[in-house]
FILUMKOL-265396 format. One record per residue (C-alpha): residue number from 1; x, y, z. Coordinates in nm, 3 decimals. Layout:
BEGIN
{node NUM; {X; Y; Z}}
...
END
This chain:
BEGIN
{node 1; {0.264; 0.478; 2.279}}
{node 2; {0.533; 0.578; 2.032}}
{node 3; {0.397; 0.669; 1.712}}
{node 4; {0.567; 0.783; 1.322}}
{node 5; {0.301; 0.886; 1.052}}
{node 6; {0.479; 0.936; 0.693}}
{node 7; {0.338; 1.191; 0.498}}
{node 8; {0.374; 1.084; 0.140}}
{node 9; {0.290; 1.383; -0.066}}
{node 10; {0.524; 1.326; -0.334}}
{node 11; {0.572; 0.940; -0.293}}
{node 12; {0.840; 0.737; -0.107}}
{node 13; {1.130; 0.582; -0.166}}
{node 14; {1.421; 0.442; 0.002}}
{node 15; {1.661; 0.734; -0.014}}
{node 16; {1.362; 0.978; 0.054}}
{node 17; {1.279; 0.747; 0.379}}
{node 18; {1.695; 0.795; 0.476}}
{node 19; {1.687; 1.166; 0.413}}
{node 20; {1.335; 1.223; 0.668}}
{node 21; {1.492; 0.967; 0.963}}
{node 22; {1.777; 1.153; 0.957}}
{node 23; {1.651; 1.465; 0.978}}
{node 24; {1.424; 1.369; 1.268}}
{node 25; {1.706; 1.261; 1.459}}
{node 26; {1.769; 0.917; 1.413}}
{node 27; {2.219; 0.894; 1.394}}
{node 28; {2.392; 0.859; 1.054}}
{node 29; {2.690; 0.716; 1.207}}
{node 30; {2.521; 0.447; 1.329}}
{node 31; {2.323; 0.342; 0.975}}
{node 32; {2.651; 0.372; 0.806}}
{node 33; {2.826; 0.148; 1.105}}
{node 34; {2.546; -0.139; 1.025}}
{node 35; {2.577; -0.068; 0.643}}
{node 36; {3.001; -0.120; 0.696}}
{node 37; {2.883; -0.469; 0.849}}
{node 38; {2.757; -0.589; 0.506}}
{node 39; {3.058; -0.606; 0.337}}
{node 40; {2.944; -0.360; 0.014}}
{node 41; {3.213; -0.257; -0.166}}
{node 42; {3.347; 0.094; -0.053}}
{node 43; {2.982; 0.215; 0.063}}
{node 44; {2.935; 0.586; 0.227}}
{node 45; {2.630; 0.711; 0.342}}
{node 46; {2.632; 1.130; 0.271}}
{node 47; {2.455; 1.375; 0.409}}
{node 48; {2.315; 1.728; 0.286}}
{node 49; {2.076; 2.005; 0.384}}
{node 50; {1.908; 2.145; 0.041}}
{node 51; {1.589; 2.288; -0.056}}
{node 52; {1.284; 2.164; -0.249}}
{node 53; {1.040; 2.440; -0.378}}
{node 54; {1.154; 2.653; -0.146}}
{node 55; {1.172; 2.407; 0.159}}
{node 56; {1.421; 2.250; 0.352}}
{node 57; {1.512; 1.898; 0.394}}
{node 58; {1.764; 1.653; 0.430}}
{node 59; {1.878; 1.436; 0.139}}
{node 60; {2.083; 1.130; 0.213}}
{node 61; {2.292; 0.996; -0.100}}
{node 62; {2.481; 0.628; -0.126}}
{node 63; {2.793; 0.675; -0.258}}
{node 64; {2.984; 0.320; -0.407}}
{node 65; {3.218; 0.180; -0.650}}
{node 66; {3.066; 0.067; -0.949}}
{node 67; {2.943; -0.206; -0.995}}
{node 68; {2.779; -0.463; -1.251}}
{node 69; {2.629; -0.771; -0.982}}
{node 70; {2.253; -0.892; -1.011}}
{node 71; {2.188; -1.025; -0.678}}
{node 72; {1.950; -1.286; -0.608}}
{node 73; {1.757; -1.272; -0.269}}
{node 74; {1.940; -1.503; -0.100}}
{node 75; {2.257; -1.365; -0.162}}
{node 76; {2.144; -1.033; -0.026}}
{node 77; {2.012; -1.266; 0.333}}
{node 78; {2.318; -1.393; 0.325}}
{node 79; {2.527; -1.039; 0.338}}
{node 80; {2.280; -0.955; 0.607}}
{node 81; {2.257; -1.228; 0.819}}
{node 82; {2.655; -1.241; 0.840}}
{node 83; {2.626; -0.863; 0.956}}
{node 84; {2.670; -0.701; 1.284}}
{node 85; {2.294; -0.569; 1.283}}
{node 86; {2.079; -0.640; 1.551}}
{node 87; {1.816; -0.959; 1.519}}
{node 88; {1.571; -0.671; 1.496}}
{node 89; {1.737; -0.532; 1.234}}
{node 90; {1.807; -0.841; 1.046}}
{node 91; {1.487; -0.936; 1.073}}
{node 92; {1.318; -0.591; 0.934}}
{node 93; {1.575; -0.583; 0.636}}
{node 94; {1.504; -0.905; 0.531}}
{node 95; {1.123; -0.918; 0.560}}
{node 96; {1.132; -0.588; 0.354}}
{node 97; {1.317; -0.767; 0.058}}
{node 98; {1.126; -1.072; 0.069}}
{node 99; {0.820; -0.829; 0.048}}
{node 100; {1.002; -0.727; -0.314}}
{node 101; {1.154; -1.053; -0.447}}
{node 102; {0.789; -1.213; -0.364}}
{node 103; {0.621; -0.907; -0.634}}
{node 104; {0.942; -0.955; -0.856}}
{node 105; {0.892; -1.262; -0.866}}
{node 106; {0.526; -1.248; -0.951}}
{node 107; {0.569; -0.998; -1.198}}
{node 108; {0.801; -1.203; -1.390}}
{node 109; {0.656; -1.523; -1.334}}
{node 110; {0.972; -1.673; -1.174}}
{node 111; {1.027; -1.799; -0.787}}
{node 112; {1.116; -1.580; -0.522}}
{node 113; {1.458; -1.818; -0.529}}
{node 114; {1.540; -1.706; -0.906}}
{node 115; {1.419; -1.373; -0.945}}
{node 116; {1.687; -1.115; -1.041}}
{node 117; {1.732; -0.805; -0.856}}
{node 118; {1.876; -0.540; -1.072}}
{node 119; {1.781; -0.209; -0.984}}
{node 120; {1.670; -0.283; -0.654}}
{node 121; {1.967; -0.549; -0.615}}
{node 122; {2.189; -0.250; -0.686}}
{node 123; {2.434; -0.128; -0.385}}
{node 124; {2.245; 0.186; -0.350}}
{node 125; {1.897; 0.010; -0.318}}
{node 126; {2.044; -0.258; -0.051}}
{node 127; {2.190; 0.033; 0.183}}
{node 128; {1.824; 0.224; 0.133}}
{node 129; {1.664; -0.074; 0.240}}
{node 130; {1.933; -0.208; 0.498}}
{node 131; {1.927; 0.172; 0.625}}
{node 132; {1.603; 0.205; 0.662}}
{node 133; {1.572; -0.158; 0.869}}
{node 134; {1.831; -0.005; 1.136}}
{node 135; {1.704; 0.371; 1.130}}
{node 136; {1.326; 0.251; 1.178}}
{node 137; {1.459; 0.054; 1.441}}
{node 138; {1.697; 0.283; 1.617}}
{node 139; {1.360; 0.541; 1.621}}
{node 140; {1.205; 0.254; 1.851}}
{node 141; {0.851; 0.356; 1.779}}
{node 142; {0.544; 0.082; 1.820}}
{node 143; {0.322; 0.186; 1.562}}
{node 144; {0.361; 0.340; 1.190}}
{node 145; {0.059; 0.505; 1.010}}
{node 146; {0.059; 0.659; 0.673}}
{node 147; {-0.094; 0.836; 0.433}}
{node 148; {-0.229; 0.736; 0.110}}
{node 149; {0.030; 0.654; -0.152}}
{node 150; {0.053; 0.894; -0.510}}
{node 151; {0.248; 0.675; -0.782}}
{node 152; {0.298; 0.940; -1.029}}
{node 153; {0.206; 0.905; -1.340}}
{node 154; {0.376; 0.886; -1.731}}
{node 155; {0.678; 0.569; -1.844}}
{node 156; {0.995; 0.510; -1.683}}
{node 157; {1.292; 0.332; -1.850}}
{node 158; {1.410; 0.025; -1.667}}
{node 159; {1.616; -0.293; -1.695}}
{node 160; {1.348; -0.426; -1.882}}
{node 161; {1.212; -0.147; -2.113}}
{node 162; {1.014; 0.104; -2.113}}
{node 163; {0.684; 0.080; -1.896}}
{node 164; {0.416; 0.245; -1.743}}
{node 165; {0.414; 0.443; -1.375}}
{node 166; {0.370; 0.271; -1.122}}
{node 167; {0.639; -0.017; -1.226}}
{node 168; {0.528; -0.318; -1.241}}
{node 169; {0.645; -0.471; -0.891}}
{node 170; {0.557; -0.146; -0.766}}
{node 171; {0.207; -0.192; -0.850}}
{node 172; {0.230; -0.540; -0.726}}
{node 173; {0.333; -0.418; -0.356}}
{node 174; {0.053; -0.132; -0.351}}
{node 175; {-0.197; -0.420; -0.406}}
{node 176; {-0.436; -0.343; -0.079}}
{node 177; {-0.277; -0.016; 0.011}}
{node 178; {-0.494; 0.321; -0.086}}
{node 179; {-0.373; 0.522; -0.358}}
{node 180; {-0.386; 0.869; -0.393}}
{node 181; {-0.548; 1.021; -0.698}}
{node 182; {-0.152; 1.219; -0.902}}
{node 183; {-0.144; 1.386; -1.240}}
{node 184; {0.247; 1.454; -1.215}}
{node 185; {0.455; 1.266; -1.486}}
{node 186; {0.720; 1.098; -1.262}}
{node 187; {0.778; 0.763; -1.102}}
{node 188; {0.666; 0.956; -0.726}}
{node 189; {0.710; 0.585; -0.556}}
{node 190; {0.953; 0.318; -0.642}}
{node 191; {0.952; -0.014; -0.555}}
{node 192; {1.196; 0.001; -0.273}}
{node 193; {0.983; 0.265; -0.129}}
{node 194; {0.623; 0.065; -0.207}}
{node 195; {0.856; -0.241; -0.042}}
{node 196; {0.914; -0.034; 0.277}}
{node 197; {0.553; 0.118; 0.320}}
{node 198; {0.358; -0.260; 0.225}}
{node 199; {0.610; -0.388; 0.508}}
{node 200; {0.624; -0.115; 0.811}}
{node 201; {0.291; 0.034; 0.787}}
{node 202; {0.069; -0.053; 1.054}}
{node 203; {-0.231; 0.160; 0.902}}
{node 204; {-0.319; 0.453; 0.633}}
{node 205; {-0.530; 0.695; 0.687}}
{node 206; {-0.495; 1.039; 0.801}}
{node 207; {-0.258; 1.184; 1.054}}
{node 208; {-0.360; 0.962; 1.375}}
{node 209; {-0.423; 1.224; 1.687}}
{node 210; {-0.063; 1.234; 1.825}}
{node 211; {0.139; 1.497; 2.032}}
{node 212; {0.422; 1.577; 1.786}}
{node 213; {0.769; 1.560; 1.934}}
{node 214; {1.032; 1.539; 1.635}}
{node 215; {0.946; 1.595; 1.223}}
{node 216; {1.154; 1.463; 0.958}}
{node 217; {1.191; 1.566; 0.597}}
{node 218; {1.345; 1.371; 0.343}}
{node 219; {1.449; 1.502; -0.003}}
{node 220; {1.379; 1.292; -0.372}}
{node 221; {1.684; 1.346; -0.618}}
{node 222; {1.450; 1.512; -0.848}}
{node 223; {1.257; 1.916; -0.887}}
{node 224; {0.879; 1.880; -0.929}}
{node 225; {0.768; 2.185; -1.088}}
{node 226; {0.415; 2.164; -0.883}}
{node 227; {0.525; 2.090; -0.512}}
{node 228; {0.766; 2.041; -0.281}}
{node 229; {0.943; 1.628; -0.366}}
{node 230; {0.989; 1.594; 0.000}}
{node 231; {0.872; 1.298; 0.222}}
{node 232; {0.748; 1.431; 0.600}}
{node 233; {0.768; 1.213; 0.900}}
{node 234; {0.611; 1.294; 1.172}}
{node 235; {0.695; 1.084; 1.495}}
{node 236; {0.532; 1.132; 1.826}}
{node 237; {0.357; 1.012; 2.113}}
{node 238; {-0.016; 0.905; 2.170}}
{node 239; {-0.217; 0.755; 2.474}}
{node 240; {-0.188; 0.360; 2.490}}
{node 241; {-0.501; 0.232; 2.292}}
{node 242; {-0.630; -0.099; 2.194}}
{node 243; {-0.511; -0.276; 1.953}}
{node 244; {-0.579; -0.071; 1.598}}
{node 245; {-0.610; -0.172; 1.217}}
{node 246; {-0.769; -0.013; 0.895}}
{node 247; {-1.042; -0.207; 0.736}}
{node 248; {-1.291; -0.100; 0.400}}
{node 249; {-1.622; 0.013; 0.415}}
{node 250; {-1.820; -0.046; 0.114}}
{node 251; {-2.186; 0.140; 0.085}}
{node 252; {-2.506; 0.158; -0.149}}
{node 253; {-2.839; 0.293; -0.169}}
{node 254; {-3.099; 0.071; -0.310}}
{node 255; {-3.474; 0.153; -0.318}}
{node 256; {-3.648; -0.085; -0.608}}
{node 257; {-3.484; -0.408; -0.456}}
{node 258; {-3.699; -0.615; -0.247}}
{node 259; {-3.626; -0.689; 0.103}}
{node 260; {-3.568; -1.086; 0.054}}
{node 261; {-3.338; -1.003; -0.239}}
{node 262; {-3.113; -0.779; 0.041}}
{node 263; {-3.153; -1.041; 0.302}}
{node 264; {-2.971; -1.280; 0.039}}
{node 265; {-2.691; -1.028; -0.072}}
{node 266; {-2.622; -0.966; 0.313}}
{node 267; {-2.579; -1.369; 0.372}}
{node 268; {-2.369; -1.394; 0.018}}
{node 269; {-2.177; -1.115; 0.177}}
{node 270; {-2.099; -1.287; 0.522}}
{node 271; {-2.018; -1.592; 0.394}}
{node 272; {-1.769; -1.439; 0.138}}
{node 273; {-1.536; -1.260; 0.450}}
{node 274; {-1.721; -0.924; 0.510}}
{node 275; {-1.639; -0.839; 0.864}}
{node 276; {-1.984; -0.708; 0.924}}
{node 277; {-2.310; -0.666; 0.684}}
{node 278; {-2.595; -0.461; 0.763}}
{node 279; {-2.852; -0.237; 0.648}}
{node 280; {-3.015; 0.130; 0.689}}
{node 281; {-3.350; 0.248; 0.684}}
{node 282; {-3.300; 0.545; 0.454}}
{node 283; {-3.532; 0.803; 0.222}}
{node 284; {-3.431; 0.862; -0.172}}
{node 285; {-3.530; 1.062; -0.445}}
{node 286; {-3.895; 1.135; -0.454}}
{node 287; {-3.966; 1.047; -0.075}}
{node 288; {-3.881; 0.695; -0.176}}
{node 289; {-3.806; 0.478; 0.107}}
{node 290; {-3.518; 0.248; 0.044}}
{node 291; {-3.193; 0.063; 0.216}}
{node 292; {-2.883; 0.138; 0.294}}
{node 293; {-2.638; -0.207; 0.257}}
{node 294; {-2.272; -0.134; 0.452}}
{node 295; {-2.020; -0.350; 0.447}}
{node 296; {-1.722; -0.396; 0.656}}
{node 297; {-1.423; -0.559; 0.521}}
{node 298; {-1.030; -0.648; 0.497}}
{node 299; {-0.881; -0.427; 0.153}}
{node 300; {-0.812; -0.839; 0.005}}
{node 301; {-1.166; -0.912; -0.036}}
{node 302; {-1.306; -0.504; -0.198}}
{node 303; {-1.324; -0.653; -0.570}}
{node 304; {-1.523; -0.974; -0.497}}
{node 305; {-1.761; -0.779; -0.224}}
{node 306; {-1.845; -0.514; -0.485}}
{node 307; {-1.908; -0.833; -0.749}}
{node 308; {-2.167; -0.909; -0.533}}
{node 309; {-2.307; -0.618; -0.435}}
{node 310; {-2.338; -0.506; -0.829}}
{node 311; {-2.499; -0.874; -0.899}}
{node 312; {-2.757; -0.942; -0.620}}
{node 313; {-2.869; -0.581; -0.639}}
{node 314; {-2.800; -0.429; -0.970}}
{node 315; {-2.663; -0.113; -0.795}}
{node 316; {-2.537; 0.112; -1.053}}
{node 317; {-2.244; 0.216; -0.736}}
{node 318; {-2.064; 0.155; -0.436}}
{node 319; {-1.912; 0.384; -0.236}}
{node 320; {-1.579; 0.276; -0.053}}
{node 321; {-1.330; 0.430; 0.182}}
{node 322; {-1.033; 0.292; 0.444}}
{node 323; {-1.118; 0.372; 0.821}}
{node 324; {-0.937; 0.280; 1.152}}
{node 325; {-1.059; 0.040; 1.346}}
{node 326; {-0.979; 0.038; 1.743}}
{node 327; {-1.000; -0.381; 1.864}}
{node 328; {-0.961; -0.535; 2.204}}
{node 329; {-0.743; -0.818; 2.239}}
{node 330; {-0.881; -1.122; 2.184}}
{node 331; {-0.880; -1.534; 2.173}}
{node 332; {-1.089; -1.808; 2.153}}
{node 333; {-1.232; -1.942; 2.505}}
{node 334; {-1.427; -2.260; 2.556}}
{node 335; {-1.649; -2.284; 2.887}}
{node 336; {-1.836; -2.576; 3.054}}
{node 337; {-2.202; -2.612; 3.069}}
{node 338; {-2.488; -2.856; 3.198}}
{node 339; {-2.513; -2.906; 2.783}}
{node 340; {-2.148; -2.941; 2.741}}
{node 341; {-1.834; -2.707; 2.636}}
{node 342; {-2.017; -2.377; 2.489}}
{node 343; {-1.717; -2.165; 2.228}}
{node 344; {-1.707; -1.793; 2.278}}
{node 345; {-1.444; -1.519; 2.305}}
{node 346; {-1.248; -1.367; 2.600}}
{node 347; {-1.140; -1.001; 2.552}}
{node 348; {-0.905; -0.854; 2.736}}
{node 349; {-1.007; -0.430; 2.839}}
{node 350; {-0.771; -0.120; 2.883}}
{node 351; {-0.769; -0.159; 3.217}}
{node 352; {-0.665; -0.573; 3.170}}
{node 353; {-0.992; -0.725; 3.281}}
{node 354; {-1.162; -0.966; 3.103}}
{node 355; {-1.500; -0.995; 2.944}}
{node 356; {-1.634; -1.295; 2.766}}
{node 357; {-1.865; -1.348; 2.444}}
{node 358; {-2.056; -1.709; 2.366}}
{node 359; {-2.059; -1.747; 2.012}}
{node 360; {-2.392; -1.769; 1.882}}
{node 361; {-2.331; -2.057; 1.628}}
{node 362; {-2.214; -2.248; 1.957}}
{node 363; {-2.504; -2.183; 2.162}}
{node 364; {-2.783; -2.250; 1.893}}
{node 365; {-2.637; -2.566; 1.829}}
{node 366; {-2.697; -2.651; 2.206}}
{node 367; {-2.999; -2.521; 2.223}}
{node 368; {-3.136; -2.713; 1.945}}
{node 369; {-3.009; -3.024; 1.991}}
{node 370; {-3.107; -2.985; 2.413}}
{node 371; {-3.432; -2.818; 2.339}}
{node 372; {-3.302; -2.548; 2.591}}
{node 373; {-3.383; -2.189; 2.482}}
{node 374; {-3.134; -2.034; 2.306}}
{node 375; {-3.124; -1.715; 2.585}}
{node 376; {-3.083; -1.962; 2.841}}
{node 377; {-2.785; -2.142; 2.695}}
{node 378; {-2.620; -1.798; 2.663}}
{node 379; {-2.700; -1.713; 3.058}}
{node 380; {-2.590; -2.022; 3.133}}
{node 381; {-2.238; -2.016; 2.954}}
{node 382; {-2.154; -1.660; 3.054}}
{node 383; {-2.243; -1.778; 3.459}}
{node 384; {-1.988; -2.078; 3.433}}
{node 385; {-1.731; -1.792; 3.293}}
{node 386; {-1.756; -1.585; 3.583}}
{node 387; {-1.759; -1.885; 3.794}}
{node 388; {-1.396; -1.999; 3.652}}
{node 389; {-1.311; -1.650; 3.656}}
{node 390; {-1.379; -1.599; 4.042}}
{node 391; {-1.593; -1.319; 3.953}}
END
């Protein structure tokens, strides 16, 4: 499997993301062919080795007539559906600005069909994001990790005053994506860069284990006085894996809660989306004996899983960080039984055999309403699987 991580030390944006495919290989000529295709007015992609605190990198510039046009989103479809990009392509570039109108538009508290692009609607901003499309393409990997995202910190002037780092719509597309913890008074990552990354990314995290075959670095316009403003991708290769995906895990200690009152959180919890709920013997302070509560769950649902936690247990904290999750592919499967149809799930393995799962719900239902025992219902649904399965 083909694999690009993107280091984001000092941010991302779209010029930064131009500069590092570039540099790891990916052809100029051919971004600026597909850029030609959109019809922008006199619109050259540049290209120029230079150094940031003491490192190299490449730093790709957009170089246009001026201009004065605030496009909507549908104009900027429009320019690049009647282009000669690939459907691919196409199909990148325009997901990535619907991923911006849609926090534009939220932001402003307009529709995605009214919402004004002006920075981002900008020549320079369409070929970054246009450019990227057909260079993430052209580097034909399957997967993209990343790590966590630094904002910056400070104000930035933009079309519509002064405001605070990250920029509103910036902020917006980060919602769900880890942040990482930047004292350095700059805008780090702009919203055509937080567009790109809430878009591409397959997962955050640390560098996944990979065997490195090509590294890109891509140059910001501006000198940070602290580090280096590059942005590093890595792209390599790793063994084929099942399917992968970064989930939350949320943790407390609790040892003056009693036992019913954690049984009830961990329900509350289940029924509100955690993935998985369970518990920990564990010993506190003191040689008390107390519980450990983890929870499993999607980035979307952290702020109302902690609300619980904190309510039904009065925990003064809850520890939370991303992790990778490795998944086997999987669908719903119904099977026959002497009882009648009995829902599970059929996995696929590695090596593309097939397991299947009765669902519990399912089989208690039987069970009860039979007055079969429950183990029996499940012996009896996983026999008529391997029966239809020739097995």
């Amino acid at each position: 499997m083909k694999i690009a991580y993107l280091e984001c030390t000092s941010g991302i944006s779209g010029d930064m993301t131009l500069g590092a495919l570039v540099d790891a290989g990916v052809s100029l000529g051919q971004i600026q062919a597909g850029i030609d295709s959109l019809g922008l007015p006199s619109c050259q992609l540049t290209q120029e080795e230079v150094k940031r605190k003491g490192f190299r990198a490449t730093k790709v510039d957009v170089v246009h007539e001026p201009e004065h046009a605030h496009r909507h989103l549908h104009h900027i479809t429009d320019m690049i559906d009647g282009s000669s990009l690939t459907d691919n392509q196409k199909e990148l570039a325009k997901r990535i600005f619907t991923k911006l109108g849609e926090a534009e538009a939220k932001v402003h508290g307009t529709t995605i069909r009214k919402v004004h692009f002006h920075e981002v609607g900008a020549v320079d901003s369409i070929a970054d994001i246009v450019g990227t499309a057909i260079g993430l393409d052209l580097l034909g990997v399957d997967r993209i990790a990343c790590s966590p995202i630094p904002t910056g910190t400070g104000h930035i002037t933009i079309a519509h005053g002064r405001v605070g780092v990250p920029a509103p719509a910036t902020a917006e597309l980060l919602i769900g994506i880890p942040l990482e913890h930047s004292v350095i008074e700059a805008e780090l990552t702009t919203p055509t860069g937080a567009s790109i990354v809430a878009t591409v990314v397959d997962e955050f995290g640390p560098l996944p284990a990979m065997t490195i075959d090509a590294i890109g670095y891509g140059a910001g316009t501006r000198e940070l006085e602290s580090q280096a403003n590059v942005l590093r991708l890595m792209v390599g290769s790793t063994p084929e894996s099942p399917q992968a995906d970064q989930i939350w895990v949320l943790e407390t200690n609790i040892d003056d809660v009693a036992g019913e009152v954690i049984g009830h959180c961990c329900t509350l919890l289940a029924e509100a989306g955690a993935l998985d709920v369970y518990t920990t013997a564990i010993q506190m302070k003191k040689n008390r004996p107390g519980s450990k509560v983890s929870v499993l769950c999607q980035a979307a649902d952290i702020v109302h899983l902690e609300q619980i936690l904190f309510r039904e247990t009065a925990t003064l904290g809850i520890r939370r960080w991303p992790a990778s999750r490795h998944k086997l592919d999987r669908r719903p499967h119904d099977v026959e039984t002497p009882w009648g149809p009995v829902q599970g799930k059929l996995a696929t393995l590695a090596d593309g055999s097939s397991s299947f799962s009765p669902e519990y719900e399912s089989c208690r239902q039987i069970a009860e309403t039979q007055g079969v025992p429950l183990k029996q219902v499940y012996d009896e649904a996983r026999r008529s699987w391997q029966a239809s399965a020739g097995k």
